[in-house]
gemmi code that builds the backbone of each chain (N, CA, C; Angstrom):
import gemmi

chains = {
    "A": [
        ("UNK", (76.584, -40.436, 24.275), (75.204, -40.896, 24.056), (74.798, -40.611, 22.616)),
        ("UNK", (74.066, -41.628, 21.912), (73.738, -41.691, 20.312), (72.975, -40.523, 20.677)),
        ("UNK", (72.237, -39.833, 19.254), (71.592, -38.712, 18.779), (70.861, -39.672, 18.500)),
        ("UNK", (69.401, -38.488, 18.275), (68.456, -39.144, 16.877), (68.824, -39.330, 15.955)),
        ("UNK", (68.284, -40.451, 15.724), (68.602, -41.715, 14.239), (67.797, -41.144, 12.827)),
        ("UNK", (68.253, -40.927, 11.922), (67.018, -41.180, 11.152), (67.602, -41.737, 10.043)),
        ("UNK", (66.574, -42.732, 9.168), (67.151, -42.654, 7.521), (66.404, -43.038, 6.564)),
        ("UNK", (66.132, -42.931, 5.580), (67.667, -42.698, 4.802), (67.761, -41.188, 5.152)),
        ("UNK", (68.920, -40.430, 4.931), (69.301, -39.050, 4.793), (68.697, -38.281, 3.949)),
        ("UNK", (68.506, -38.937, 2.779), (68.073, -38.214, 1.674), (66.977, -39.755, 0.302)),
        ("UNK", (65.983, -39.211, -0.415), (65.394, -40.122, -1.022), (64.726, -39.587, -1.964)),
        ("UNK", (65.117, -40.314, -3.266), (64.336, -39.258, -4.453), (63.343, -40.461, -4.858)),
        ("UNK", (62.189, -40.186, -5.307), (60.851, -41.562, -5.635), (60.464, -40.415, -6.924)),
        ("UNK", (60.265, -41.002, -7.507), (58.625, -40.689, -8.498), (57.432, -40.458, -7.881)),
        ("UNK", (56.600, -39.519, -8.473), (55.193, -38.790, -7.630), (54.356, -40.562, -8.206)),
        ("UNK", (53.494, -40.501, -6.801), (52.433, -41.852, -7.045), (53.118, -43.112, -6.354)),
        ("UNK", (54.484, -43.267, -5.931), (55.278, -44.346, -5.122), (55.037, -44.270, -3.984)),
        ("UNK", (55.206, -45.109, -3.067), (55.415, -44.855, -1.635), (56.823, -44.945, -1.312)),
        ("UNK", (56.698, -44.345, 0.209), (58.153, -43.741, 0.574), (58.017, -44.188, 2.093)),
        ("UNK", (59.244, -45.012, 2.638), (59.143, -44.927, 4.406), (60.084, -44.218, 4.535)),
        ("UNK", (60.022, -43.463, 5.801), (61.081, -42.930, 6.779), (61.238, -43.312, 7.789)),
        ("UNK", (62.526, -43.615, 8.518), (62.681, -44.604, 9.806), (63.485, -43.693, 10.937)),
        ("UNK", (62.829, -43.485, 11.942), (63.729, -42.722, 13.008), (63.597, -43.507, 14.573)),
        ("UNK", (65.101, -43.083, 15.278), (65.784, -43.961, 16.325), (65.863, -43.052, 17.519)),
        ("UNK", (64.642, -42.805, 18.013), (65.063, -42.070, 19.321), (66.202, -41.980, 20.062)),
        ("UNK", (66.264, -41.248, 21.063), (67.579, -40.972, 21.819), (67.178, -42.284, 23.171)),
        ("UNK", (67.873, -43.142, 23.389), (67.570, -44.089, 24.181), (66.618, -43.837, 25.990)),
        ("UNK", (65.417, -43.990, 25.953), (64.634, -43.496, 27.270), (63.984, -42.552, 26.912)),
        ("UNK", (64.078, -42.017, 26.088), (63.051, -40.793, 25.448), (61.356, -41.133, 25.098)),
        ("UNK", (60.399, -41.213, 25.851), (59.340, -41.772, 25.490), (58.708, -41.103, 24.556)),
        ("UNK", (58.817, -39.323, 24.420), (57.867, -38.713, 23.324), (58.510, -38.661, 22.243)),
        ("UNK", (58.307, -39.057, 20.925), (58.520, -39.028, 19.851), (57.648, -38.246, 18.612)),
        ("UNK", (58.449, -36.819, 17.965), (57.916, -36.230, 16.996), (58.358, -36.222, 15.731)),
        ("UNK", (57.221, -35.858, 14.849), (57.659, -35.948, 13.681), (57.103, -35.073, 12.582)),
        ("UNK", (58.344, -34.133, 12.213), (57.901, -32.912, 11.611), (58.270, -32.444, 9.867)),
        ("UNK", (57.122, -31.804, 9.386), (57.779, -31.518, 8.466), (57.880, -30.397, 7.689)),
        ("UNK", (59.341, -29.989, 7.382), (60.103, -28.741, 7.587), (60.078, -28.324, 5.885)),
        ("UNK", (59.370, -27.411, 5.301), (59.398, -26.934, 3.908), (60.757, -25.993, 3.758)),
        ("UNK", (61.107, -25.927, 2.827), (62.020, -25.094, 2.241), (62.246, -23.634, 2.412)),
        ("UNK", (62.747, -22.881, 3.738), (62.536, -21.806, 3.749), (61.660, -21.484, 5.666)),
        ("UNK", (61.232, -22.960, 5.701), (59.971, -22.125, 7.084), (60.309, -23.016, 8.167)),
        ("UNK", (60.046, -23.450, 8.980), (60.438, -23.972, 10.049), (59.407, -24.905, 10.530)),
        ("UNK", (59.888, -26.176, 11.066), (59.146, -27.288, 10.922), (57.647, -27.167, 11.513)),
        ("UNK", (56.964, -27.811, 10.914), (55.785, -28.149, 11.762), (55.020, -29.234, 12.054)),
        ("UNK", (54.261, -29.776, 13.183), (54.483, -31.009, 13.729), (53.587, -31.791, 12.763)),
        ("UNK", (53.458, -33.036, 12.711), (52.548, -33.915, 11.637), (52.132, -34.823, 12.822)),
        ("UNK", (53.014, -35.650, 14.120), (52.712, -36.479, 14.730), (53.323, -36.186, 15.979)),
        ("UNK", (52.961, -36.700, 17.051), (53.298, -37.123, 17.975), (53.354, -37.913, 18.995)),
        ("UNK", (53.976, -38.975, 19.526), (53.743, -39.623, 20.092), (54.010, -40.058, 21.813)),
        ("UNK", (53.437, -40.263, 22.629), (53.702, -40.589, 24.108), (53.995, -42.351, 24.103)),
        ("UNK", (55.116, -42.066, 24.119), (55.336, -44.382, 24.023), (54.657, -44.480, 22.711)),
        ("UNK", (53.863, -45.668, 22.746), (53.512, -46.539, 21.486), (51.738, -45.699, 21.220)),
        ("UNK", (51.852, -44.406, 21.600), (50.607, -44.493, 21.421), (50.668, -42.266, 21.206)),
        ("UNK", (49.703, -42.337, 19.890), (50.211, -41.531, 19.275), (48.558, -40.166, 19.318)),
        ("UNK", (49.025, -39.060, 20.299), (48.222, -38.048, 20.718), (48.135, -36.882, 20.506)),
        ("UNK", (48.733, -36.527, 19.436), (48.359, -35.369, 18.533), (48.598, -35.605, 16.790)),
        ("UNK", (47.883, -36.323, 16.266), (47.950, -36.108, 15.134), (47.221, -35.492, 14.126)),
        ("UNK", (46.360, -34.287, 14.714), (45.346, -33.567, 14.018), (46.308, -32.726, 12.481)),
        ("UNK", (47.935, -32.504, 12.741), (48.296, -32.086, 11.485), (48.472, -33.349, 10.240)),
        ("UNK", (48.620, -34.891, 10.572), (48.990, -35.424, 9.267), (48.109, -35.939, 8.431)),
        ("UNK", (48.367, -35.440, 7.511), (47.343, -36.129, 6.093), (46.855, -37.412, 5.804)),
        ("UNK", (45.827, -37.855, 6.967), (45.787, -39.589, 6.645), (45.375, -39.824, 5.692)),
        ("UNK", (45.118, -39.268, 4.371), (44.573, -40.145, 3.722), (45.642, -40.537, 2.250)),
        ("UNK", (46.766, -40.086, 3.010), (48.377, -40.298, 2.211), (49.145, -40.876, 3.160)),
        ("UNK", (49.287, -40.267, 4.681), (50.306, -40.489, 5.283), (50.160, -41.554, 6.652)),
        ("UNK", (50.705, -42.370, 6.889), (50.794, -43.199, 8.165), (52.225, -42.800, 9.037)),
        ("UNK", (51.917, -43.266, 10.581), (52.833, -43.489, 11.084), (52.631, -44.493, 11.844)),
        ("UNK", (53.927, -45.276, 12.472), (53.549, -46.257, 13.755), (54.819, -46.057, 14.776)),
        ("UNK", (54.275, -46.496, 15.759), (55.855, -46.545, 16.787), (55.528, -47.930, 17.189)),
        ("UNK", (55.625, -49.278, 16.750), (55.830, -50.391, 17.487), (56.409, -50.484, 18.809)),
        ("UNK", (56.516, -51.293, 19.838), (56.696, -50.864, 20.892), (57.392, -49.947, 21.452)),
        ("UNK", (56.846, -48.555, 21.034), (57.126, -47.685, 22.081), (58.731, -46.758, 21.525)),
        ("UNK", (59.422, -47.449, 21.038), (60.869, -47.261, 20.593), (61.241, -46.196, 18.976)),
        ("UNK", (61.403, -46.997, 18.025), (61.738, -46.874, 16.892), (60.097, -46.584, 16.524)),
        ("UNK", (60.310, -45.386, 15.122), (58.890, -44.744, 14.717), (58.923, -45.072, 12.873)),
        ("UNK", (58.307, -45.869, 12.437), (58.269, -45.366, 10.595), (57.322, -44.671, 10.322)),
        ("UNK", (57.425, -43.066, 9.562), (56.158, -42.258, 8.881), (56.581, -42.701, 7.620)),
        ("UNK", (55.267, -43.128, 6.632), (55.258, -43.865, 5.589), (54.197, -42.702, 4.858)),
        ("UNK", (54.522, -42.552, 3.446), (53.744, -41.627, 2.316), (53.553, -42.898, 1.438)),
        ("UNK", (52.390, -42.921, 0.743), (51.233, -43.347, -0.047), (50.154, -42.712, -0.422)),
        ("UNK", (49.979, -42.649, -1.762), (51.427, -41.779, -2.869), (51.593, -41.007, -2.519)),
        ("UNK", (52.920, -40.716, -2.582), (53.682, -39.270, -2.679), (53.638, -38.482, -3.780)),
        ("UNK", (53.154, -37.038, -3.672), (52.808, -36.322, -4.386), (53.765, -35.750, -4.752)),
        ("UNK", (54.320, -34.508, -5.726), (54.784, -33.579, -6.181), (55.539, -32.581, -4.690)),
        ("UNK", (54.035, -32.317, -4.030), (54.374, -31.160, -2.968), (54.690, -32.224, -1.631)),
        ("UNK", (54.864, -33.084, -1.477), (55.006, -33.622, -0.578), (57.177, -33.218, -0.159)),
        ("UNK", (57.626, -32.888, -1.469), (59.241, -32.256, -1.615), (59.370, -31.708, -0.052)),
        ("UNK", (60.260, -32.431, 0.792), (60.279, -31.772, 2.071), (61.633, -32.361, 2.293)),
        ("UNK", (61.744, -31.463, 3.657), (62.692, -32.282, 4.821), (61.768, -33.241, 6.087)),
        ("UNK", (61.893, -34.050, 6.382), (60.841, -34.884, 7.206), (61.985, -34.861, 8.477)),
        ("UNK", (61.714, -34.484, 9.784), (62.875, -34.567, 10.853), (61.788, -35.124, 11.781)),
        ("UNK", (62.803, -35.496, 12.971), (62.515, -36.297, 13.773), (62.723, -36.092, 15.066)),
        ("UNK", (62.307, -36.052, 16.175), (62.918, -35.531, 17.376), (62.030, -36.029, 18.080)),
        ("UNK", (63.193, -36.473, 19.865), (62.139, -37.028, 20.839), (62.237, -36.156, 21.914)),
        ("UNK", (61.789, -35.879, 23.231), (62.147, -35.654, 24.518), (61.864, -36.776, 25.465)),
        ("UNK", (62.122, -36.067, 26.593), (62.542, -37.419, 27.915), (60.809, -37.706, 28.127)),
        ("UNK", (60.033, -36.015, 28.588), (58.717, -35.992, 29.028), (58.320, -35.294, 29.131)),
        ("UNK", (56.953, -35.147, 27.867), (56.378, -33.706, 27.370), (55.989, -33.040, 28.350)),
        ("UNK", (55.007, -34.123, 29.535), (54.881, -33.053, 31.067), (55.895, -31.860, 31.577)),
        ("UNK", (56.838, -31.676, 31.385), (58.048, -30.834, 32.039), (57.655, -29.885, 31.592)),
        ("UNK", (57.923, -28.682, 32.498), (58.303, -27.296, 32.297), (58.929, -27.109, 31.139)),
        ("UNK", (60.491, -27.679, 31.589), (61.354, -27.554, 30.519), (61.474, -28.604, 29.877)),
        ("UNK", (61.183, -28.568, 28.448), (60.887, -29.829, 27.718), (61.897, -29.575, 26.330)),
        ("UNK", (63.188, -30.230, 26.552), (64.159, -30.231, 25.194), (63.566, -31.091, 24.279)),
        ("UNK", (63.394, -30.998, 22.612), (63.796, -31.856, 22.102), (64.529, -31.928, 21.397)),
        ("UNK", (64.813, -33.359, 21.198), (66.438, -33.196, 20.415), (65.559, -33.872, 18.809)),
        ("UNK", (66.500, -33.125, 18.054), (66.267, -33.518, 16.759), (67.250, -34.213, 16.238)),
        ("UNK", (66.762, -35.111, 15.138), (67.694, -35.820, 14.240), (68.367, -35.329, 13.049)),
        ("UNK", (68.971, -35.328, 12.039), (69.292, -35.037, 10.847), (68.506, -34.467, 9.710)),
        ("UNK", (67.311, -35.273, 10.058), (66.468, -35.355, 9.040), (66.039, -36.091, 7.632)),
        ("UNK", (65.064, -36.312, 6.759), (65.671, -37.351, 5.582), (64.857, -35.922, 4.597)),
        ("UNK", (65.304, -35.830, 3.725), (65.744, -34.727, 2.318), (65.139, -35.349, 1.286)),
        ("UNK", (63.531, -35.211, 1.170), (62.236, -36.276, 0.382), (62.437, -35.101, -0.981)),
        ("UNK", (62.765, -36.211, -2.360), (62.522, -34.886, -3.213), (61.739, -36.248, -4.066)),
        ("UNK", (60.484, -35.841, -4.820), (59.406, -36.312, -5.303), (59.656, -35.591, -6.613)),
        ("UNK", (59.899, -36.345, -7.777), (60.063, -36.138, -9.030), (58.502, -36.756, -10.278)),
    ],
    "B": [
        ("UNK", (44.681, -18.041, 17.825), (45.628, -18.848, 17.567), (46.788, -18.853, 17.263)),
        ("UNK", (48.019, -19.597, 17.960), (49.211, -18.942, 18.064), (50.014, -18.664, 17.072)),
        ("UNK", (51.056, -17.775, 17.403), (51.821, -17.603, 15.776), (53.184, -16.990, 16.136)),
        ("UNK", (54.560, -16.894, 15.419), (55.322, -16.508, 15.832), (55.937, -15.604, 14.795)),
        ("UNK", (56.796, -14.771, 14.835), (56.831, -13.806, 13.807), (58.472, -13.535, 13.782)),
        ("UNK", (58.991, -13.738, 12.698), (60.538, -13.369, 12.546), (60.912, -12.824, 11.431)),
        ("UNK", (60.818, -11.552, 11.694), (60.567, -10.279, 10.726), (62.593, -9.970, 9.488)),
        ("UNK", (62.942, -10.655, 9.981), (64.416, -10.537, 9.726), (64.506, -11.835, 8.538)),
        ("UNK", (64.202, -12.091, 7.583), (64.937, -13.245, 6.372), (66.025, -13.956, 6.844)),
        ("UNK", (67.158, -12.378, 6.405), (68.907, -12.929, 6.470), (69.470, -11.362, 7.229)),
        ("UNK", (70.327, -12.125, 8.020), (71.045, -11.376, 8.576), (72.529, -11.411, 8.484)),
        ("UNK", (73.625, -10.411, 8.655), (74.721, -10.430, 8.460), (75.311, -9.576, 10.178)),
        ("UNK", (76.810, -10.285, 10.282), (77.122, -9.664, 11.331), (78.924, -10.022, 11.190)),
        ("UNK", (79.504, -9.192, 11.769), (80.962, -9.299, 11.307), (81.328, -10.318, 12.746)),
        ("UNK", (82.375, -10.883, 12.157), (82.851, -11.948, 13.677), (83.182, -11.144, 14.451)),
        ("UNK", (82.775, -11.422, 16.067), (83.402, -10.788, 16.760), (82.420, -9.721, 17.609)),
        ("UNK", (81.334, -9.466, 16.313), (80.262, -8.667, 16.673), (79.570, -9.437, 17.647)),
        ("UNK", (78.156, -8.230, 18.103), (77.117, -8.999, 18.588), (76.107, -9.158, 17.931)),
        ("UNK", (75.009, -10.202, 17.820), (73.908, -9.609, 16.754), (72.088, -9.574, 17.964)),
        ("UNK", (71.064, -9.821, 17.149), (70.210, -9.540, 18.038), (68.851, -9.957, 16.762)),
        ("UNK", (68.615, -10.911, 16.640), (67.716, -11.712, 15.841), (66.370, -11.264, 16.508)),
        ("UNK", (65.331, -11.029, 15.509), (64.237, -10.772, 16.694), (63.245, -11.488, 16.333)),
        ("UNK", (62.380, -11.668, 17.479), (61.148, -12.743, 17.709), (60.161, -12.218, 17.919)),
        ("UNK", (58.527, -12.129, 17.445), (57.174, -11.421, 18.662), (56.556, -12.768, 18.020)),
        ("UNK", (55.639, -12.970, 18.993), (54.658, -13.792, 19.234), (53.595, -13.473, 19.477)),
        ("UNK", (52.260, -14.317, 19.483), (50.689, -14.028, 19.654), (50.168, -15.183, 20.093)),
        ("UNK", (49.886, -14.663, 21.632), (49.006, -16.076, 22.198), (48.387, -15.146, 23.202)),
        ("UNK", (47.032, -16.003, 23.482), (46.083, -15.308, 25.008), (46.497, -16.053, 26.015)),
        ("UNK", (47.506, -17.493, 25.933), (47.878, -17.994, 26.710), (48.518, -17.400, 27.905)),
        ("UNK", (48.674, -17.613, 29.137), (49.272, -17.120, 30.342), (50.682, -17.420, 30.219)),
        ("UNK", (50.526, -18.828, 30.169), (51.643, -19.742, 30.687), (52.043, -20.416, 29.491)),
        ("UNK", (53.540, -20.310, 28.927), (53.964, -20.566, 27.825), (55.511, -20.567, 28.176)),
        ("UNK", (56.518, -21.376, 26.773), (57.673, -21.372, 26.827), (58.218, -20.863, 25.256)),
        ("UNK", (59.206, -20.280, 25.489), (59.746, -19.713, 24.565), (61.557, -20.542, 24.293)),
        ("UNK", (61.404, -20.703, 23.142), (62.489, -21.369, 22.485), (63.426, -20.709, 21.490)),
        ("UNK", (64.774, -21.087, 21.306), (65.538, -20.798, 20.329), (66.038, -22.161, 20.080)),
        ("UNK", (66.105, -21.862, 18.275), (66.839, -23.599, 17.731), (67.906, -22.853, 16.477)),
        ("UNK", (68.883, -23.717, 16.694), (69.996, -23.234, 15.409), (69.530, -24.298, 14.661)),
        ("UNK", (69.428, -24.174, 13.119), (69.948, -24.900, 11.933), (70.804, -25.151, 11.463)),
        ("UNK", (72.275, -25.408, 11.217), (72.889, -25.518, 10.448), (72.841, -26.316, 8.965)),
        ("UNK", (73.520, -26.327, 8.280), (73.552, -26.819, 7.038), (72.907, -28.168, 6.976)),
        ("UNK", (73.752, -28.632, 8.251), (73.623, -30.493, 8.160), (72.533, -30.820, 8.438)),
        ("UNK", (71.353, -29.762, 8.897), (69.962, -29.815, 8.901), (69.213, -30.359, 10.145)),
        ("UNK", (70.164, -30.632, 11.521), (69.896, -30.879, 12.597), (69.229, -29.462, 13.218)),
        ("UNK", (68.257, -29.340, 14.385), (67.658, -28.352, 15.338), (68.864, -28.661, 16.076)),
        ("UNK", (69.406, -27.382, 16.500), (70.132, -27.690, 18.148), (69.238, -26.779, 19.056)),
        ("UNK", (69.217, -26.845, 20.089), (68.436, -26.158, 20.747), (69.471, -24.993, 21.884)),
        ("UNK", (69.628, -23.792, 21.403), (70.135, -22.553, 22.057), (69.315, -22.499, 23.840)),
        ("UNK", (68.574, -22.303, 23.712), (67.948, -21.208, 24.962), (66.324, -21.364, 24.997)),
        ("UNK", (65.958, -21.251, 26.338), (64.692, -21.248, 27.120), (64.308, -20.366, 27.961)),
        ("UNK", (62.755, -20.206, 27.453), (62.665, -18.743, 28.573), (61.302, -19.227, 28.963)),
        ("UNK", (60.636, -19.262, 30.146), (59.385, -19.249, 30.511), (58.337, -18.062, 30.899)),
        ("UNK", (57.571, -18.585, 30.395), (56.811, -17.086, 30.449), (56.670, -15.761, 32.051)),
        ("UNK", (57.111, -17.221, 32.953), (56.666, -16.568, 34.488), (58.306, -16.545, 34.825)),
        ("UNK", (58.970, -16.526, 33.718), (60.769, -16.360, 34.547), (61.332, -15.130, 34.588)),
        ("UNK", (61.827, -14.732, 35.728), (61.449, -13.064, 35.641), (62.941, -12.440, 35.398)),
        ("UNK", (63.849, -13.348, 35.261), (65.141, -12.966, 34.581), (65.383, -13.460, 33.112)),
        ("UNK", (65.589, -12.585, 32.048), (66.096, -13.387, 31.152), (66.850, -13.951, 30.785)),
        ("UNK", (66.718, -15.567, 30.383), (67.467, -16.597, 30.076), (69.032, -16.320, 29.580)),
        ("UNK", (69.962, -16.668, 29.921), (71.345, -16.685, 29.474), (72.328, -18.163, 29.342)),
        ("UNK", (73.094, -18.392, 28.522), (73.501, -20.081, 27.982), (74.769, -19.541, 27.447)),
        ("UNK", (75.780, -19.361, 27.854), (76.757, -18.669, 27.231), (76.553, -17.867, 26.243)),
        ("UNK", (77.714, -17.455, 25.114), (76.857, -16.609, 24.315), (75.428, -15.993, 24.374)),
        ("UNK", (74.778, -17.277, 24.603), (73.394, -16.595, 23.693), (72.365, -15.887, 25.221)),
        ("UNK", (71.804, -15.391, 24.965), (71.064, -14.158, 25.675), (69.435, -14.320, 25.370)),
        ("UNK", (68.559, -14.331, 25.970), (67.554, -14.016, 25.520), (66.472, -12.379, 25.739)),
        ("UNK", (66.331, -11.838, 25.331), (66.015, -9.990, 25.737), (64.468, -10.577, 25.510)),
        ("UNK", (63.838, -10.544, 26.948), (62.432, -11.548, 27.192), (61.585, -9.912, 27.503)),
        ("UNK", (60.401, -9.877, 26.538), (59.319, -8.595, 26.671), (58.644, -8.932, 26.895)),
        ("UNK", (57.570, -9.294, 28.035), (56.811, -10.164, 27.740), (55.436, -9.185, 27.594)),
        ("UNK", (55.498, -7.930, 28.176), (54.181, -6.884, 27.376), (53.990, -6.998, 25.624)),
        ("UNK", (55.119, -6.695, 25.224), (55.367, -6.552, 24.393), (55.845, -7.579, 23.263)),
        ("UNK", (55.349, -9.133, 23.374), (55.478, -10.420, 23.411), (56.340, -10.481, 22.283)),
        ("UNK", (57.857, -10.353, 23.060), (58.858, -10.451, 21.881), (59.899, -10.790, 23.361)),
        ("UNK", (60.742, -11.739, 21.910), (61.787, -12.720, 22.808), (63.063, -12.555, 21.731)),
        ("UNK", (63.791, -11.422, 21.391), (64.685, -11.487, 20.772), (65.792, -12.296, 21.173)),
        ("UNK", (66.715, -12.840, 20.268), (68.090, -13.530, 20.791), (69.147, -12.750, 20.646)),
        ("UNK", (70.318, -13.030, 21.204), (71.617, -12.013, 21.256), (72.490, -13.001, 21.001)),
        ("UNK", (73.001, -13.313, 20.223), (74.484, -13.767, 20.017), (75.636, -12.742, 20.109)),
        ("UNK", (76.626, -12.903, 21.426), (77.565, -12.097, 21.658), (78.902, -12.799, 21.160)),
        ("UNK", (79.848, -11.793, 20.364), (81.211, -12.315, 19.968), (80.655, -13.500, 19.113)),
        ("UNK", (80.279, -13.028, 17.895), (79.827, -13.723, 17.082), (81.007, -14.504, 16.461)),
        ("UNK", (81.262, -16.120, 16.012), (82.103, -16.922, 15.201), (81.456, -17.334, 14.118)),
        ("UNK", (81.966, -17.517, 13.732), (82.201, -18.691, 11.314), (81.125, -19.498, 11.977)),
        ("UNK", (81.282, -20.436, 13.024), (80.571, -21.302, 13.353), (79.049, -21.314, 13.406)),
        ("UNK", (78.687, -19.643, 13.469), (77.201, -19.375, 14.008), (76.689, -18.945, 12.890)),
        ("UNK", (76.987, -19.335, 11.671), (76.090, -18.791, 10.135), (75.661, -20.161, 10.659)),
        ("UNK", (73.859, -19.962, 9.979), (73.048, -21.106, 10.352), (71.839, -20.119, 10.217)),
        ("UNK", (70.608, -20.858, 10.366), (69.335, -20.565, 10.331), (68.849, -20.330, 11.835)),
        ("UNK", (67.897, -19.390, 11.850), (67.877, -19.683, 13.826), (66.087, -19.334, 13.162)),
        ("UNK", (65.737, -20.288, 14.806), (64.062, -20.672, 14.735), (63.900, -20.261, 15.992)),
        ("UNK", (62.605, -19.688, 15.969), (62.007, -18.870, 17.507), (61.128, -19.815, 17.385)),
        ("UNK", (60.451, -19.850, 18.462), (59.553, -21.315, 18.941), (59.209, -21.000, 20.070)),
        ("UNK", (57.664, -21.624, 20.116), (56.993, -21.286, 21.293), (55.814, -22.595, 21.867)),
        ("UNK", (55.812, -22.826, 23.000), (55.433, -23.916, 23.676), (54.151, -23.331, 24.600)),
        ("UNK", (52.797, -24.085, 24.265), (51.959, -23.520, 25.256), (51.825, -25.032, 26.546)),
        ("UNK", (52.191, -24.362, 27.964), (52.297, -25.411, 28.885), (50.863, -26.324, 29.369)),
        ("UNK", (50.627, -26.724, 28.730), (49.399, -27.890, 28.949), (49.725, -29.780, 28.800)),
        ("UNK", (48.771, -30.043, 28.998), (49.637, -31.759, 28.935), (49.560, -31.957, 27.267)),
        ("UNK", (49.294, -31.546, 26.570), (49.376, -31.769, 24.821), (49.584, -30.690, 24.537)),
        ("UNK", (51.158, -30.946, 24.722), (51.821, -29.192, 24.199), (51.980, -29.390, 22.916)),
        ("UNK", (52.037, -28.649, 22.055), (52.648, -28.556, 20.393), (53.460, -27.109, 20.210)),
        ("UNK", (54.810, -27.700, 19.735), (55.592, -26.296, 19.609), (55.396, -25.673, 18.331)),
        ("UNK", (55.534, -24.447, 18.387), (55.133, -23.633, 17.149), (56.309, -22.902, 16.831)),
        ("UNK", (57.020, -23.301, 15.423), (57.994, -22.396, 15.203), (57.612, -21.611, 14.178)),
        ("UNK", (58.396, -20.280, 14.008), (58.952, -19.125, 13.625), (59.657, -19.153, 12.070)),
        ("UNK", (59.441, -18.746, 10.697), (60.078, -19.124, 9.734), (61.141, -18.601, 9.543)),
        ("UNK", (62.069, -18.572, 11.217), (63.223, -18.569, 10.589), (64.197, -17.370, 10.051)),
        ("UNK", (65.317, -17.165, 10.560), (66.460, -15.935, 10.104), (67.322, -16.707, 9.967)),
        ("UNK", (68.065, -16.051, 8.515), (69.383, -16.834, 7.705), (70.230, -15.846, 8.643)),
        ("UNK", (71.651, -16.060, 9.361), (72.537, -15.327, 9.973), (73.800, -16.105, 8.980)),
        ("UNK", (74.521, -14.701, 8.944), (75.754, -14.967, 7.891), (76.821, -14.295, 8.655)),
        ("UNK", (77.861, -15.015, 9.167), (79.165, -14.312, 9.829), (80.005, -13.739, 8.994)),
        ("UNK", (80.418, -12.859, 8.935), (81.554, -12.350, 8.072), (83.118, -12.418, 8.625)),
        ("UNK", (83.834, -13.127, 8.101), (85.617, -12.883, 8.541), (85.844, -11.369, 8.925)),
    ],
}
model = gemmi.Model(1)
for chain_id, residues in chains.items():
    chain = gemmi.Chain(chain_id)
    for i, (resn, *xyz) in enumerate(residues, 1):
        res = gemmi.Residue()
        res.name, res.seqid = resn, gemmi.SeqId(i, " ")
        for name, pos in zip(("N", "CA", "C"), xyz):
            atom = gemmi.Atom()
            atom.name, atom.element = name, gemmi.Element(name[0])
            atom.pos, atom.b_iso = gemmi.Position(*pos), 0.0
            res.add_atom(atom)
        chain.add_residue(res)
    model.add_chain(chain)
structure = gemmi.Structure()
structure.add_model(model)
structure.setup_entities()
């Protein structure tokens, strides 16, 4: 069974560009997250989503950052402009169904944002 | 408001050893889940081990162990017969059980195997 998708792997932009990131859930996985992991600390959430419809996003910066999950599946978080400190790892991870007790999620690779 | 605490940077342990990474946490929550995630290089979470707050044995996954306090709200990990394979970053993480859970991780211990 595929892993989480994500890409590009890695992406260097100029501060003031925009930047997408594209991630591929694990196939049947309806919750989809999306975190982002600084240098040194351990991720923390920016979005989340149940299917196509997205219920915790009190951490991401809207007035830089978007996300969408078109039907339900595949997710792009998009930066406009990307700043200086925006320098992250951006990862990706879904589970089957946040309701559960036991609730895995699986993470992706990640994409490796360095803002010059 | 919750928080997780991983008092250890970097750790070292000879192969073969055992080690014992430690975790405390802070929540008024009752009902919660407790997590372990490896990092490796290639920058994927794998996910080690699960402990629930009302599970009254602590969690075991081969190797890994979880030493569950829950007075004392610490969830250390045990890696037994440590390998090369297990240098990596490890993340403590914690889940409060409601229908809009958000996991909260831990910044994290560098573990370094030694030959």
């Amino acid at each position: 069974e595929a892993g989480v998708v994500q890409s590009p792997r890695y992406k260097i932009i100029e501060k003031k560009q925009p930047v997408a990131f594209w991630c591929n859930p694990i196939s049947g996985h309806n919750t989809l997250y999306w975190y982002l992991q600084n240098l040194g600390q351990g991720p923390e959430l920016l979005i989340r989503y149940e299917n196509e419809e997205a219920v915790d996003d009190s951490q991401l910066p809207k007035d830089r950052f978007s996300a969408e999950r078109l039907k339900g599946v595949d997710s792009t978080l998009k930066i406009q402009p990307a700043e200086l400190g925006d320098s992250a790892v951006y990862l990706c991870a879904s589970s089957l169904d946040s309701g559960l007790d036991y609730n895995e999620q699986f993470f992706g690779p990640g994409t490796r944002l360095t803002v010059l | 408001a919750q928080k997780i605490t991983q008092t250890q940077p970097g750790m070292f342990v000879q192969e073969k050893e055992a080690v014992t990474l430690d975790c405390t946490y802070d929540t008024s929550d009752q009902s919660y889940g407790l997590f372990w995630y490896k990092q490796p290089s290639s920058g994927e979470m794998i996910f080690l081990i699960y402990q629930g707050s009302y599970d009254e044995q602590n969690a075991t996954e081969g190797r890994y162990s979880l030493n569950f306090q829950k007075a004392r709200k610490s969830a250390n990990l045990v890696i037994s017969a440590s390998q090369l394979g297990d240098s990596a970053m490890y993340f403590c993480a914690m889940r409060k059980k409601t229908s809009y859970d958000k996991v909260i991780f831990g910044p994290g211990t560098s573990l370094s195997v030694i030959p």
